[in-house]
MOPAC internal coordinates of N, CA, C and O (Angstrom, degrees):
PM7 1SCF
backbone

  N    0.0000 0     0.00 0     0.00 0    0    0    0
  C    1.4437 1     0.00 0     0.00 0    1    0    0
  C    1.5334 1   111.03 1     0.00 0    2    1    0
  O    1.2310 1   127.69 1   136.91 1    3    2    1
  N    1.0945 1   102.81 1   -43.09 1    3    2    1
  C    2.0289 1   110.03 1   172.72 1    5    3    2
  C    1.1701 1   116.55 1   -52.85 1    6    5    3
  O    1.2310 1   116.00 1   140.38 1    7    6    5
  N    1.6605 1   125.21 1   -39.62 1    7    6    5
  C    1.3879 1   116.44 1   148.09 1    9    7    6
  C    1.4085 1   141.34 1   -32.21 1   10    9    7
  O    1.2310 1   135.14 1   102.82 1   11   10    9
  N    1.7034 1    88.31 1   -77.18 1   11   10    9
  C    1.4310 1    99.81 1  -170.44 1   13   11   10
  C    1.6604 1   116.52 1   -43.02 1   14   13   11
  O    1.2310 1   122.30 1   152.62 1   15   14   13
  N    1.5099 1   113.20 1   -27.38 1   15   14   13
  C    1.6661 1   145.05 1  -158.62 1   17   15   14
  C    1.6581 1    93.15 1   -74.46 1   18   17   15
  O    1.2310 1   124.77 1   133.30 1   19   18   17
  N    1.4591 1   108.45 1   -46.70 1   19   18   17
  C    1.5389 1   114.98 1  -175.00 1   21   19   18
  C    0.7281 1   107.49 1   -80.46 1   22   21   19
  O    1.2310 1   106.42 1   117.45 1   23   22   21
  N    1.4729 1   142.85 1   -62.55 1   23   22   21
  C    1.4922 1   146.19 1   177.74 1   25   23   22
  C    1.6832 1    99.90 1   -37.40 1   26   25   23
  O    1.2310 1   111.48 1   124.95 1   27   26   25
  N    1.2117 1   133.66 1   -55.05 1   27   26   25
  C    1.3833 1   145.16 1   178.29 1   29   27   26
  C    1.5847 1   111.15 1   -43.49 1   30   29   27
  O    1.2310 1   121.42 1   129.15 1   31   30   29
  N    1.6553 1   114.90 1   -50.85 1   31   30   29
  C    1.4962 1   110.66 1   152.13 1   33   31   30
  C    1.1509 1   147.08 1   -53.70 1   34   33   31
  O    1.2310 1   129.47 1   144.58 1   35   34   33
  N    1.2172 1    99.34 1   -35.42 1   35   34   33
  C    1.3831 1   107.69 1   177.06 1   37   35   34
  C    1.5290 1    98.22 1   -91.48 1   38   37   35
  O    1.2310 1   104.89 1   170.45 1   39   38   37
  N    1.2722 1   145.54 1    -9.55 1   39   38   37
  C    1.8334 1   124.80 1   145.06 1   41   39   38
  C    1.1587 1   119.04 1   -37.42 1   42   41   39
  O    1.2310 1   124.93 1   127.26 1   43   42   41
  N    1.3817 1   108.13 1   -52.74 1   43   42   41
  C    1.2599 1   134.89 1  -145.49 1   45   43   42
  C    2.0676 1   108.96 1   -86.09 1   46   45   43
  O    1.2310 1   132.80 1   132.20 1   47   46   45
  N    1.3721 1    92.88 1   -47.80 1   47   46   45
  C    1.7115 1   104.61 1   166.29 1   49   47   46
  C    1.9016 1   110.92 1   -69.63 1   50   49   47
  O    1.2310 1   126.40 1   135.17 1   51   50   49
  N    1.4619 1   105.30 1   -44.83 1   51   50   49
  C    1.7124 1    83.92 1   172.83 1   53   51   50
  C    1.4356 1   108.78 1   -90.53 1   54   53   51
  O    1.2310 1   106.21 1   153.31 1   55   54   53
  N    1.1667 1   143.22 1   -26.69 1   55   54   53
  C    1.5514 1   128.42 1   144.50 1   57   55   54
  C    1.2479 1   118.84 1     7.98 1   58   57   55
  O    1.2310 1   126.55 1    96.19 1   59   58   57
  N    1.8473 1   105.01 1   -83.81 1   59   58   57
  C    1.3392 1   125.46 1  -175.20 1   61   59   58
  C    1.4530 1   110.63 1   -71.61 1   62   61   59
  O    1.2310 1   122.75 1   151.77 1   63   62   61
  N    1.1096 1   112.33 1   -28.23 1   63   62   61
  C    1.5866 1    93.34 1   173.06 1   65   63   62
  C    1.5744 1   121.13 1   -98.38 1   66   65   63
  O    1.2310 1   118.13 1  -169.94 1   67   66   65
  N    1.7040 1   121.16 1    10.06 1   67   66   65
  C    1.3972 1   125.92 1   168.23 1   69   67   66
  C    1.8033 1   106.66 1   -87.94 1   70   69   67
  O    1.2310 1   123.60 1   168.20 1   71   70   69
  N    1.4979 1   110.71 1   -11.80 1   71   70   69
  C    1.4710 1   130.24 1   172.32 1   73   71   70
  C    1.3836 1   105.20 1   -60.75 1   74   73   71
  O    1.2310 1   124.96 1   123.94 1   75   74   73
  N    1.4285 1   108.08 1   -56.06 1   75   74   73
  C    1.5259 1   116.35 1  -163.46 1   77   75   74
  C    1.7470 1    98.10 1   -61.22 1   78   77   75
  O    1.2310 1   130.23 1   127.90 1   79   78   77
  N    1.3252 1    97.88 1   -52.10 1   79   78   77
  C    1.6668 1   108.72 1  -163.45 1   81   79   78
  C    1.6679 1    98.86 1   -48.38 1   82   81   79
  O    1.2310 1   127.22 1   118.76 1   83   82   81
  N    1.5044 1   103.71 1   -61.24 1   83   82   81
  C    1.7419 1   101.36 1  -177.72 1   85   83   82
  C    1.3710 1   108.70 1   -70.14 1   86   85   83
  O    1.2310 1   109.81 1  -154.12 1   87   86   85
  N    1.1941 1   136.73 1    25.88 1   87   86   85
  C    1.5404 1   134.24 1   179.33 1   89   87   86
  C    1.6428 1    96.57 1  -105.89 1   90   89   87
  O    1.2310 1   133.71 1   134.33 1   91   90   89
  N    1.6680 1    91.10 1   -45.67 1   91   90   89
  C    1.5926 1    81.13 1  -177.19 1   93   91   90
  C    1.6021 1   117.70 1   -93.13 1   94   93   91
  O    1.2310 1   118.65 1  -178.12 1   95   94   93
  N    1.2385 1   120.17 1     1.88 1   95   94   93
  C    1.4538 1   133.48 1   167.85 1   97   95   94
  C    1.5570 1   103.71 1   -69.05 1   98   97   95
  O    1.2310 1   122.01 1   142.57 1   99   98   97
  N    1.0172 1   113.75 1   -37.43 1   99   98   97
  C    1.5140 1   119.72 1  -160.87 1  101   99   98
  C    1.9250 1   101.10 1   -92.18 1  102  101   99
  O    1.2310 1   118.70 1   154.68 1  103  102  101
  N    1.3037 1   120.09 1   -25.32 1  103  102  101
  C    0.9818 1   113.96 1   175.36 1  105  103  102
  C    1.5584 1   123.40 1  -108.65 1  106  105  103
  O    1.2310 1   123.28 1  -165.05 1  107  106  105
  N    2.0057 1   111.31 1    14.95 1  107  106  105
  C    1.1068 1   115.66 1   153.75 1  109  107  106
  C    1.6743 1   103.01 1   -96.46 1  110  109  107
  O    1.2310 1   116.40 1   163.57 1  111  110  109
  N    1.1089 1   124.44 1   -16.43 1  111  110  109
  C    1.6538 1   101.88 1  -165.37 1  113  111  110
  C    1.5148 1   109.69 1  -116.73 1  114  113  111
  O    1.2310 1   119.03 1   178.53 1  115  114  113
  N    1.6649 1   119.45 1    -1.47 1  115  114  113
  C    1.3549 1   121.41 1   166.17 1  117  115  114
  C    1.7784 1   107.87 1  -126.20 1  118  117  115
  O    1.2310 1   130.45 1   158.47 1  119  118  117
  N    1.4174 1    97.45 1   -21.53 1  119  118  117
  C    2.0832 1    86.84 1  -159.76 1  121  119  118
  C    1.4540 1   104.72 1    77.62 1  122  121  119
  O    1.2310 1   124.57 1  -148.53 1  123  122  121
  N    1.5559 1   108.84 1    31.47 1  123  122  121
  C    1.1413 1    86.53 1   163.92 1  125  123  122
  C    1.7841 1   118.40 1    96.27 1  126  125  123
  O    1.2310 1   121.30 1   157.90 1  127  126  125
  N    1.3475 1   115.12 1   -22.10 1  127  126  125
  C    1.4054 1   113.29 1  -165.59 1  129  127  126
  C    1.5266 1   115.67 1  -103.91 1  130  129  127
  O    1.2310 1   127.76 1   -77.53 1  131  130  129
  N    1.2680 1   102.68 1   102.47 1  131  130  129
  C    1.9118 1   103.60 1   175.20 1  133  131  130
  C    1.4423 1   104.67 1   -53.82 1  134  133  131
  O    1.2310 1   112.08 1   171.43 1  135  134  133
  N    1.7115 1   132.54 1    -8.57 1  135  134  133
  C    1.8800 1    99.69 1   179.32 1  137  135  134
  C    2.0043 1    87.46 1  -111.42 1  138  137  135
  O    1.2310 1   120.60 1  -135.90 1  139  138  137
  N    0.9166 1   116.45 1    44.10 1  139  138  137
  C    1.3216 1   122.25 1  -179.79 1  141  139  138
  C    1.6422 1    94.90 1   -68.14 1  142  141  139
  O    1.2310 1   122.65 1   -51.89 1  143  142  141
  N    1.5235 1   112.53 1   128.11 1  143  142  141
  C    1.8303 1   108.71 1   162.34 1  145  143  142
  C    1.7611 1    95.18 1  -121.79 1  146  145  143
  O    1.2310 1   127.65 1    -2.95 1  147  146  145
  N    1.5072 1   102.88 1   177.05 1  147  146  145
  C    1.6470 1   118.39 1   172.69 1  149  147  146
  C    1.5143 1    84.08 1  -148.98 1  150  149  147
  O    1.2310 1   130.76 1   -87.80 1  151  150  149
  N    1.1584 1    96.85 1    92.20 1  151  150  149
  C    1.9140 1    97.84 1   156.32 1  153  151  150
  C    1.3226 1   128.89 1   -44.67 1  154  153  151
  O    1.2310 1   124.25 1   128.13 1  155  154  153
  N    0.7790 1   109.44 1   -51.87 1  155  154  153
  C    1.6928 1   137.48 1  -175.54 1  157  155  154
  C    2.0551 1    91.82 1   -34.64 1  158  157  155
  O    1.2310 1   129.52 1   104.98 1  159  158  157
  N    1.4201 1    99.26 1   -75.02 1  159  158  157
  C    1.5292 1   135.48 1  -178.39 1  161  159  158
  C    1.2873 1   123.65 1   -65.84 1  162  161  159
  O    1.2310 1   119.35 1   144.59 1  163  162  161
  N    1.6746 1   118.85 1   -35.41 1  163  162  161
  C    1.1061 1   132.80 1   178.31 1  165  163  162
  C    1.7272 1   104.05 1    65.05 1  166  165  163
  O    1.2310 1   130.26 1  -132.44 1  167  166  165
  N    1.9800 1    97.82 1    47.56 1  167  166  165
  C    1.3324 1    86.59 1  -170.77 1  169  167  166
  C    1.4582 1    93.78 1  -116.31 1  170  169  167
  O    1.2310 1   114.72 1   -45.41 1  171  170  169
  N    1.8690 1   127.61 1   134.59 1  171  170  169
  C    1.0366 1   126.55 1  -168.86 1  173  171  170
  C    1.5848 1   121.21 1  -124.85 1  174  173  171
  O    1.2310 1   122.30 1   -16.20 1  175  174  173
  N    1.1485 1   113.20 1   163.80 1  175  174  173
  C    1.8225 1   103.92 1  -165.63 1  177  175  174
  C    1.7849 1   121.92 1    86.36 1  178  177  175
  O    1.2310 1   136.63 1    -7.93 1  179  178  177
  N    1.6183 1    85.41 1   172.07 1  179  178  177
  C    1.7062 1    81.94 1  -175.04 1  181  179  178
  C    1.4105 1   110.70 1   -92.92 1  182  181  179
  O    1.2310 1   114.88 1  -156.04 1  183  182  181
  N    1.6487 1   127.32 1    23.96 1  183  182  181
  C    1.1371 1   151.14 1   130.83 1  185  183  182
  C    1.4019 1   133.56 1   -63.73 1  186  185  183
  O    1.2310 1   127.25 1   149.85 1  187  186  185
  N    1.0064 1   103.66 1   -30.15 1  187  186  185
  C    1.8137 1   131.07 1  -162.72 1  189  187  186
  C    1.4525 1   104.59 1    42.49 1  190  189  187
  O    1.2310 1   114.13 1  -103.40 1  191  190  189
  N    0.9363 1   128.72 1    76.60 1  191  190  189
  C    1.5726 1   152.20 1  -159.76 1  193  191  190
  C    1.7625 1    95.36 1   -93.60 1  194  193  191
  O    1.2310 1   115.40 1   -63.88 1  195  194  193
  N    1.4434 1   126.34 1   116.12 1  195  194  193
  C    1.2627 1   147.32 1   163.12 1  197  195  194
  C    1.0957 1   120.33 1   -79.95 1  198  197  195
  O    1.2310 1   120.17 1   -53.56 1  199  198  197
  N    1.5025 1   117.28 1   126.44 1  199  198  197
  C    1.7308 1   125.23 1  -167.21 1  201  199  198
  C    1.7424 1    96.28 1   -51.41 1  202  201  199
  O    1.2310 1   113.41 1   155.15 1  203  202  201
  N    1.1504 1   130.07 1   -24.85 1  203  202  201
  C    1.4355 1   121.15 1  -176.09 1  205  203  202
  C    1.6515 1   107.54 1   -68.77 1  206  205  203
  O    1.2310 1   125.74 1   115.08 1  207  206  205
  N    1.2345 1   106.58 1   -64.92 1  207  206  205
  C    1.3930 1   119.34 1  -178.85 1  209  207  206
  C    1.1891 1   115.94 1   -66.71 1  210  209  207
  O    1.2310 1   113.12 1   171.33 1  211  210  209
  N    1.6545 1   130.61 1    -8.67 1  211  210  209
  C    1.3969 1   112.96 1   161.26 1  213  211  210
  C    1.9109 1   108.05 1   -85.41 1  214  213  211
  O    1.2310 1   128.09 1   164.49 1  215  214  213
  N    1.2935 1   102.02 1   -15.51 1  215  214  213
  C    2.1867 1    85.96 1   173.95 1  217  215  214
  C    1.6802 1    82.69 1  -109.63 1  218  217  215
  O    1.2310 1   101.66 1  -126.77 1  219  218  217
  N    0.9149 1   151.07 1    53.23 1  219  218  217
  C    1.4000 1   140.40 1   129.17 1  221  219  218
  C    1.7415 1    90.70 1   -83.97 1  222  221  219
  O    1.2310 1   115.13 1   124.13 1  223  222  221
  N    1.3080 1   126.84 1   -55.87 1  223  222  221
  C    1.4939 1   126.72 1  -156.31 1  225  223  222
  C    1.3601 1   113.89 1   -54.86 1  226  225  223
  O    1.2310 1   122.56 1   142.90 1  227  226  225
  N    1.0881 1   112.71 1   -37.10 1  227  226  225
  C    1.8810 1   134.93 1   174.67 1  229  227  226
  C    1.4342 1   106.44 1    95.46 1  230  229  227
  O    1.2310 1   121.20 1  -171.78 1  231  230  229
  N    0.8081 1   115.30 1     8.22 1  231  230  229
  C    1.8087 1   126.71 1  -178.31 1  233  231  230
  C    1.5907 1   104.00 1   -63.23 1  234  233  231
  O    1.2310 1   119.91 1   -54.24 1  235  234  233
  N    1.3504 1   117.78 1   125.76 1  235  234  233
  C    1.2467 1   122.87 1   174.69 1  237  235  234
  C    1.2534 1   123.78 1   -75.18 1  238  237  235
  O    1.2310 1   116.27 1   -35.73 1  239  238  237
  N    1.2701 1   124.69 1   144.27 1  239  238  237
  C    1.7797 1   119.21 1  -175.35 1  241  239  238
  C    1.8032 1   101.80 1   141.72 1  242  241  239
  O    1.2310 1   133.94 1    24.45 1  243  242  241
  N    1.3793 1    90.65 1  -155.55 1  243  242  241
  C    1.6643 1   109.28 1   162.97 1  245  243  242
  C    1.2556 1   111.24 1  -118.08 1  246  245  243
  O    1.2310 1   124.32 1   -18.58 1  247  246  245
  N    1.8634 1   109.31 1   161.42 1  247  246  245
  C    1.3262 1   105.91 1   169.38 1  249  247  246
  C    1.6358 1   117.16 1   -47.94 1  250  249  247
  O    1.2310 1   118.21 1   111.38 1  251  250  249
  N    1.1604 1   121.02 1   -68.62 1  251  250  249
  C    1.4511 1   129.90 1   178.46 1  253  251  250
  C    1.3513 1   120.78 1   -19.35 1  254  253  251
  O    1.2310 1   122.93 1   156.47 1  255  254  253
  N    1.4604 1   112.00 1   -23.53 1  255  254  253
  C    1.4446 1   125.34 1  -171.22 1  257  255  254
  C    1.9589 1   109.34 1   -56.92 1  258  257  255
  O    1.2310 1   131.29 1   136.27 1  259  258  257
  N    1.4800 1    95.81 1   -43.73 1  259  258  257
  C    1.4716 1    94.17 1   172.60 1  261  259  258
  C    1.6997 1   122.77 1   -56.81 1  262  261  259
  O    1.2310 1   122.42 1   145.67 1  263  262  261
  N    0.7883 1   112.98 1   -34.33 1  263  262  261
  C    1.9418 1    91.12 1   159.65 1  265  263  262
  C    1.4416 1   106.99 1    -0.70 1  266  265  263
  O    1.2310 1   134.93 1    92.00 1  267  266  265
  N    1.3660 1    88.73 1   -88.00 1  267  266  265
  C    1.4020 1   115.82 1   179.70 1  269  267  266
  C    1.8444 1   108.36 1   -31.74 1  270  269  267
  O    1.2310 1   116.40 1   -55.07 1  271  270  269
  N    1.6384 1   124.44 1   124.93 1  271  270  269
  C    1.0277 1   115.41 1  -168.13 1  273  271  270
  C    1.3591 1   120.63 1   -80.65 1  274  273  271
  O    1.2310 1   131.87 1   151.70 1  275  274  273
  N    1.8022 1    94.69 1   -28.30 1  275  274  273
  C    1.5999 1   100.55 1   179.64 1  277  275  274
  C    1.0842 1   117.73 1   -77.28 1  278  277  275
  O    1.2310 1   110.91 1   152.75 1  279  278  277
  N    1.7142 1   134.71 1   -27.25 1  279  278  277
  C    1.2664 1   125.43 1   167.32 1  281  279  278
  C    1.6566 1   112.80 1   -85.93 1  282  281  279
  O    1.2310 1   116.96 1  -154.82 1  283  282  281
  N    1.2607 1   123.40 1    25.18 1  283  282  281
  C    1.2879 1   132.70 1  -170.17 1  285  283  282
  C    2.3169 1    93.00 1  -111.95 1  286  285  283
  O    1.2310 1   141.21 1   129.39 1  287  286  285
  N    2.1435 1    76.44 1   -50.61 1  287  286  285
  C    1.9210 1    57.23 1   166.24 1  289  287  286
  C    1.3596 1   127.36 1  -104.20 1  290  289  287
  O    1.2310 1   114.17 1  -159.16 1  291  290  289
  N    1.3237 1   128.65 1    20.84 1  291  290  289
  C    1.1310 1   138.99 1   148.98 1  293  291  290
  C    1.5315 1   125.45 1   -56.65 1  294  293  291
  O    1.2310 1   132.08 1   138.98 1  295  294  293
  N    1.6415 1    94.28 1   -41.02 1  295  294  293
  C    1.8855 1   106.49 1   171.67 1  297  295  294
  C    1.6547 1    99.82 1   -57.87 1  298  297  295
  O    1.2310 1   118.94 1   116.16 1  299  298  297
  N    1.0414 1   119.62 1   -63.84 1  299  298  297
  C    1.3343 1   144.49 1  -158.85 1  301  299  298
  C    1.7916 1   108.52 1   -50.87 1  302  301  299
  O    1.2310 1   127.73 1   145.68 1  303  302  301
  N    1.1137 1   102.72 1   -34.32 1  303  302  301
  C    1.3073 1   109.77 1   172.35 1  305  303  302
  C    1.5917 1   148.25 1  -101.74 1  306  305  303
  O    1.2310 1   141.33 1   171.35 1  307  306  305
  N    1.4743 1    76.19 1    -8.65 1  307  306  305
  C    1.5823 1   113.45 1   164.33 1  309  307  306
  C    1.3013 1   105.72 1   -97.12 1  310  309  307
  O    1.2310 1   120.05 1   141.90 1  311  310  309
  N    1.1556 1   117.51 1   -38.10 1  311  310  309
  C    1.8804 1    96.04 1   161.46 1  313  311  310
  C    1.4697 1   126.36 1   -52.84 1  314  313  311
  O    1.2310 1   132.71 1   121.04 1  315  314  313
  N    1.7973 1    93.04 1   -58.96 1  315  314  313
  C    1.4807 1    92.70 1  -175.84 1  317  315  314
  C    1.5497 1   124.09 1   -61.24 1  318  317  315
  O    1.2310 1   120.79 1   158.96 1  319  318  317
  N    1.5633 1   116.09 1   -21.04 1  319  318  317
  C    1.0378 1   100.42 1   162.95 1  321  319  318
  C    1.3819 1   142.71 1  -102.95 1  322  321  319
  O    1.2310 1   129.91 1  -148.56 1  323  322  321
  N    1.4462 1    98.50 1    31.44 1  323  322  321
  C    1.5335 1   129.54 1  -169.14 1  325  323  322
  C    1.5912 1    98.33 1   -95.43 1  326  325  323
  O    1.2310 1   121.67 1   133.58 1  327  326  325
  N    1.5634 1   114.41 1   -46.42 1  327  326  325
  C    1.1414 1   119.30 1  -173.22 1  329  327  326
  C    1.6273 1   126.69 1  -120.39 1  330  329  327
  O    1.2310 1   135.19 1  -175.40 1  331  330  329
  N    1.6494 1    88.22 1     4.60 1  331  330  329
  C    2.1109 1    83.32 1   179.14 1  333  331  330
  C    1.3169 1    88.63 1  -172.08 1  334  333  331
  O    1.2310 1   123.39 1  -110.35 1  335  334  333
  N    1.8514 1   111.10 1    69.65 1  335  334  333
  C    1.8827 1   113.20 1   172.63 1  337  335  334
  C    1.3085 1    93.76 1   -56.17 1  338  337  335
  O    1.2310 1   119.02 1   130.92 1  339  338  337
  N    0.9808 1   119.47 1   -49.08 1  339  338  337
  C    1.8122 1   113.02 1  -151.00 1  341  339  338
  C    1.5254 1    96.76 1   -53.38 1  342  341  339
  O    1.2310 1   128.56 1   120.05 1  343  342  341
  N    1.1934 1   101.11 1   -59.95 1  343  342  341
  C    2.4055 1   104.12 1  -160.64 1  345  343  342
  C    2.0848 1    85.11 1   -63.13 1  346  345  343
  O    1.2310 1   119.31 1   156.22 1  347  346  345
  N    1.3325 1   118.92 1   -23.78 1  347  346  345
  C    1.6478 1    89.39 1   169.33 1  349  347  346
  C    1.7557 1   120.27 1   -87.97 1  350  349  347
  O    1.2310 1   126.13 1   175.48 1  351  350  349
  N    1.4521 1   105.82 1    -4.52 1  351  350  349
  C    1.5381 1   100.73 1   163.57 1  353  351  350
  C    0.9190 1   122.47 1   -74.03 1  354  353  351
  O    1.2310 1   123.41 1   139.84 1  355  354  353
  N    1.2828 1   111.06 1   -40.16 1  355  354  353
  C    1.7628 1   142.36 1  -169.14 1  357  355  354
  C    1.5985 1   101.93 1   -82.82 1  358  357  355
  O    1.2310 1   106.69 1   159.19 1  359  358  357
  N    1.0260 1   142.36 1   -20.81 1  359  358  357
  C    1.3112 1   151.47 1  -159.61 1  361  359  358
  C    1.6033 1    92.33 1    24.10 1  362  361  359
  O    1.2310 1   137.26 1   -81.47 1  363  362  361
  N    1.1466 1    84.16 1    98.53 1  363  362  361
  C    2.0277 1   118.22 1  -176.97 1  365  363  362
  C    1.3692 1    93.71 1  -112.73 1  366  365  363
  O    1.2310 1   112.18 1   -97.46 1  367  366  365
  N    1.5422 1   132.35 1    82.54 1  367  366  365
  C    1.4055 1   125.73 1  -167.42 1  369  367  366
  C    1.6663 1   105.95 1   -86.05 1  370  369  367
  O    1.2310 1   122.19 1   162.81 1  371  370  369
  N    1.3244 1   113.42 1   -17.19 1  371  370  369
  C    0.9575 1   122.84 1  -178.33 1  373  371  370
  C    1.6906 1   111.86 1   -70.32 1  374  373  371
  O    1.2310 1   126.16 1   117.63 1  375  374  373
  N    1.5997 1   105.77 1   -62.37 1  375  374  373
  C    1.6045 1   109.95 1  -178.85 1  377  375  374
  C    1.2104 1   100.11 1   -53.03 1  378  377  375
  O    1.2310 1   113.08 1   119.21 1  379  378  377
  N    1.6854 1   130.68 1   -60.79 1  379  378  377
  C    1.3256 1   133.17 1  -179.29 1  381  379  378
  C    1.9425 1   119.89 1   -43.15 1  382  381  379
  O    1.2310 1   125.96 1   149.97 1  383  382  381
  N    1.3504 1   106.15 1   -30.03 1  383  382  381
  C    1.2989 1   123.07 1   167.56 1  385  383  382
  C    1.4826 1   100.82 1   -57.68 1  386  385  383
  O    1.2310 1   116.66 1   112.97 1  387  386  385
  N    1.2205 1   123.95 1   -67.03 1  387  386  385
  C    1.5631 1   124.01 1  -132.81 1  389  387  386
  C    1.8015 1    92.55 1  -113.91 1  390  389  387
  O    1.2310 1   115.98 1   179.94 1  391  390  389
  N    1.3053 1   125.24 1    -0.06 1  391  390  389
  C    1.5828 1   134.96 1   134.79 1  393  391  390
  C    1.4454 1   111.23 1   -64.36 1  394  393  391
  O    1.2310 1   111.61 1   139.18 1  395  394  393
  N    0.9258 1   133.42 1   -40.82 1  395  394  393
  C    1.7987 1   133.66 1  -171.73 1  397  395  394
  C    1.8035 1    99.15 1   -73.15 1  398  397  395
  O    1.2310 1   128.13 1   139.85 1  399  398  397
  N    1.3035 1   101.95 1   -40.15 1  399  398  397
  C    1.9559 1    98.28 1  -170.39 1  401  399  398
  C    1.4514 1   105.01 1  -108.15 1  402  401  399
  O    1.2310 1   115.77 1   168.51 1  403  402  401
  N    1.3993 1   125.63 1   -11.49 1  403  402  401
  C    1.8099 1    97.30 1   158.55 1  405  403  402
  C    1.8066 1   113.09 1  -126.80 1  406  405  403
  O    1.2310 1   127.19 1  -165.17 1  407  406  405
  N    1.2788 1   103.78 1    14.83 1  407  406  405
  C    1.6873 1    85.34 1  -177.09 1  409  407  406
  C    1.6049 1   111.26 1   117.23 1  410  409  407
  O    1.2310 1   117.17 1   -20.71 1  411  410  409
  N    1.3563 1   122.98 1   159.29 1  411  410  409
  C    1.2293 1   129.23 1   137.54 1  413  411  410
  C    1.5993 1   136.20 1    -6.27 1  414  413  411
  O    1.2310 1   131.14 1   132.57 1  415  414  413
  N    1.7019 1    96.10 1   -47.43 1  415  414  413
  C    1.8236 1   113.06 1  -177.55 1  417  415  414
  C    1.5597 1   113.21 1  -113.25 1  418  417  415
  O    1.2310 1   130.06 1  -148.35 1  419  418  417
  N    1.3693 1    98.20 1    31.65 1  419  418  417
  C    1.3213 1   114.88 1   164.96 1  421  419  418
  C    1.2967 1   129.84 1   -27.80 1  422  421  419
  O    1.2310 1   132.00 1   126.51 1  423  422  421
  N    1.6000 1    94.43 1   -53.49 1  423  422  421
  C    1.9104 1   122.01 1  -159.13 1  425  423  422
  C    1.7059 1    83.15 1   -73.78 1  426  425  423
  O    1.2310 1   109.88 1   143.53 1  427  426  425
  N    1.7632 1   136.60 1   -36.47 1  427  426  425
  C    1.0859 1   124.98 1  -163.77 1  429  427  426
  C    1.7246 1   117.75 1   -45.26 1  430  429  427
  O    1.2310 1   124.93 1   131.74 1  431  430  429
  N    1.2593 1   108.14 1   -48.26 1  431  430  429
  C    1.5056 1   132.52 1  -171.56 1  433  431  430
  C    1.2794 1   117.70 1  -133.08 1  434  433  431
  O    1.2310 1   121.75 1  -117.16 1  435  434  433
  N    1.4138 1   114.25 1    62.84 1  435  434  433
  C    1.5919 1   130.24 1   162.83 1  437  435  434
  C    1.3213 1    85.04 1   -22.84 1  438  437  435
  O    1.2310 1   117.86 1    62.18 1  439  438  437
  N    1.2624 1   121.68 1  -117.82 1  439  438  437
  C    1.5557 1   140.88 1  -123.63 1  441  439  438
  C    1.4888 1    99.42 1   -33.84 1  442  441  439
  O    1.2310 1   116.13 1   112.63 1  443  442  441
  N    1.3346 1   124.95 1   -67.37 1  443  442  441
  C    1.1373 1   139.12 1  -167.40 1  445  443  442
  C    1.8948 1   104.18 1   -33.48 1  446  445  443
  O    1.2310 1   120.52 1   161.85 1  447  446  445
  N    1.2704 1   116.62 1   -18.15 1  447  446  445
  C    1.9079 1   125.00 1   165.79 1  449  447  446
  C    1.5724 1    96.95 1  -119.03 1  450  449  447
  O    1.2310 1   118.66 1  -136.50 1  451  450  449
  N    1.1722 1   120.17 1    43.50 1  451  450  449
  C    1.9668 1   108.38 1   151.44 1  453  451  450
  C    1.9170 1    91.98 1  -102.66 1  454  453  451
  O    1.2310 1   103.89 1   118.55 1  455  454  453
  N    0.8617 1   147.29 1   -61.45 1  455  454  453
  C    1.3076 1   118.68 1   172.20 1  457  455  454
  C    1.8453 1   129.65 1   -17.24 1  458  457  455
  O    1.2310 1   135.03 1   105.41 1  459  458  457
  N    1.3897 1    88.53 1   -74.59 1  459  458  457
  C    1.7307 1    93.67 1   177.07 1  461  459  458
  C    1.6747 1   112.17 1   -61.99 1  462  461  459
  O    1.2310 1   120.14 1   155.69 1  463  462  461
  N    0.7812 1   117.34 1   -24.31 1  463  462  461
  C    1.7712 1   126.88 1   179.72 1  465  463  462
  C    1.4441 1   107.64 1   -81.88 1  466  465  463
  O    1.2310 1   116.13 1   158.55 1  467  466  465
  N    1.3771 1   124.96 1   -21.45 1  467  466  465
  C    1.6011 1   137.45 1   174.01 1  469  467  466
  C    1.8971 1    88.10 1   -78.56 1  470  469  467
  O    1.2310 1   126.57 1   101.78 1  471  470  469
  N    0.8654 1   104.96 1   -78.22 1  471  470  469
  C    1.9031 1   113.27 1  -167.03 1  473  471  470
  C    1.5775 1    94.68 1   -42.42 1  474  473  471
  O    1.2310 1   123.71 1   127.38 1  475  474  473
  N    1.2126 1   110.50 1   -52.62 1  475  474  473
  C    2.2038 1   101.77 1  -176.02 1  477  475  474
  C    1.3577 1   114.88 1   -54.42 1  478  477  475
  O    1.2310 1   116.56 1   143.03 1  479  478  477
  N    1.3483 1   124.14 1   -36.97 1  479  478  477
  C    1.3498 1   153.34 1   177.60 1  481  479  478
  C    1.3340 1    97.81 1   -53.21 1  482  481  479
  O    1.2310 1   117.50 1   105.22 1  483  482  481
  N    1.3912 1   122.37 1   -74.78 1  483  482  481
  C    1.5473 1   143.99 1  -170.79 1  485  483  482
  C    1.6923 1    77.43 1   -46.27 1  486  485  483
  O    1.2310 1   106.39 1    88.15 1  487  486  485
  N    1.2152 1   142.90 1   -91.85 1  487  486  485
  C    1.1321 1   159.73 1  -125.41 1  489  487  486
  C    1.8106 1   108.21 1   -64.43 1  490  489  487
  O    1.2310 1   120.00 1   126.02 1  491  490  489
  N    1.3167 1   117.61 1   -53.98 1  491  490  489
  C    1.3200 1   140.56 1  -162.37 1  493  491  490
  C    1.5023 1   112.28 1   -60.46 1  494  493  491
  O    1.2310 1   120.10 1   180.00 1  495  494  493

């Protein structure tokens, strides 16, 4: 029973602190706004979620669906744990940071995400 009790905290402690991370993800790349668009990018939500990265996530629906915040962070978490379980066990806010703004080949060209990884930082 002392297990199961611990294991239960620690849901519950990285839970709340994968909250913080998408609190402040969400208020570097929208301010906050689920009808947030980037024309430019075709990136939508208070994620700004890219038609690529919503069928990388495997999440069923349409892109458009992210409006919506909860299936916006449903995308969001099915990415990250599509492409970097460990930094979401580990709450690696950083890798998970700098996976959200260049992709998969992130790790290729660090620097090019110390900007956006400075602003999540600022945020957290």
């Amino acid at each position: 029973m002392k297990y199961i009790f611990s294991f239960f905290v620690v849901l519950c402690v990285n839970a709340a602190n994968m909250d913080s991370f998408l609190n402040a993800l969400a208020k570097v790349e929208s301010s906050n706004n689920p009808k947030a668009i980037n024309k430019k990018e075709n990136a939508l939500g208070i994620y700004q979620i890219r038609p690529a990265y919503y069928k990388d996530s495997n999440v069923g629906g349409k892109h458009t669906d992210v409006y919506n915040p909860v299936i916006a962070k449903k995308v969001v978490l099915a990415y990250f744990n599509r492409y970097e379980p460990k930094a979401v066990l580990n709450n690696d806010f950083e890798t998970l940071a700098r996976l959200h703004n260049a992709g998969p080949n992130h790790r290729k060209n660090k620097s090019s995400t110390n900007n956006y990884w400075s602003k999540i930082k600022k945020n957290l």
